[in-house]
C-alpha positions, 0 to 999 in steps of 0.5 A: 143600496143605502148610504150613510154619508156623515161628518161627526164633532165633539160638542162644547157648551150647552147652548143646544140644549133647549133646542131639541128633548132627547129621547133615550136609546140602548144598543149593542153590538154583535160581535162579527170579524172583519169590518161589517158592523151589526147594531141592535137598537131599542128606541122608546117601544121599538126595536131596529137591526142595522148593518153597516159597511166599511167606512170609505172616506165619511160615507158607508153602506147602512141598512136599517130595519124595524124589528119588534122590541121584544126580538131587540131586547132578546137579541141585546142580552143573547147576542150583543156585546156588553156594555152597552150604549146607553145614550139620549139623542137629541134631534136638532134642526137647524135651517136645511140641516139635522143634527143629532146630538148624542150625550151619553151614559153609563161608561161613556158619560161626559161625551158629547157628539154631535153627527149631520148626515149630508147627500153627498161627501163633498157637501158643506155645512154652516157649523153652529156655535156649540159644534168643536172640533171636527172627529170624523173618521177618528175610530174612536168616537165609532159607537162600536167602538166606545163598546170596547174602549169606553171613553171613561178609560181614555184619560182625558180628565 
């Protein structure tokens, strides 16, 4: 089984912006009850399905899938959630660590998060500069979530 196991925070400054070129995602969500999260994504010319399980601590099961784009961008007006997320992801590597920063768009624009998986929970990371405050675990920086409670509408100025 595939785990996911991630610390995500909030990004300040744009100092990590000459570090990486970011390439645009659009994904949305299938609505489900319970915890379990399906994720339709569309990547330049590719199409991916995930699913997720609930979140134990930072780390939950995920299984992703290439799909052709065509089934994605089907799946994306039939089947997902709107609006959805548009972002551009940014992959950053720095020494033994990938980060990947997402600057979003359209209803969520003027957030940034920066995400680096680890192997395992208790594992710790040498933070850059540009990373803030620490989000992990807050639900409402879940991309599924920002579907439903975009950040344009948290009042934060």
């Amino acid at each position: 089984m595939a785990k996911e196991i991630e610390r995500k925070f909030l990004v300040q400054g744009d100092a990590w912006r000459d570090l990486a070129e970011g390439r645009y995602y659009c994904q949305g969500y299938v609505p489900t009850q319970g915890t379990p999260t399906v994720r339709v994504r569309i990547i330049g010319e590719q199409g991916y399905l995930t699913l997720k399980g609930p979140v134990k601590g930072i780390s939950r099961s995920e299984f992703e899938y290439e799909i052709p784009v065509a089934d994605a961008q089907t799946m994306l007006v039939e089947l997902c959630q709107t609006p959805f997320i548009e972002k551009y992801r940014y992959r950053i590597q720095l020494e033994d660590w990938i980060w990947e920063v997402d600057e979003f768009l359209g209803d969520n624009q003027g957030l940034i998060l920066a995400e680096v998986e680890l192997t395992h929970a208790e594992q710790t990371v040498d933070l850059p500069a540009w990373i803030g405050k620490e989000v992990t675990g807050d639900p409402r920086y879940y991309n599924s979530n920002l579907v439903q409670n975009p950040f344009k509408n948290w009042g934060l100025g």
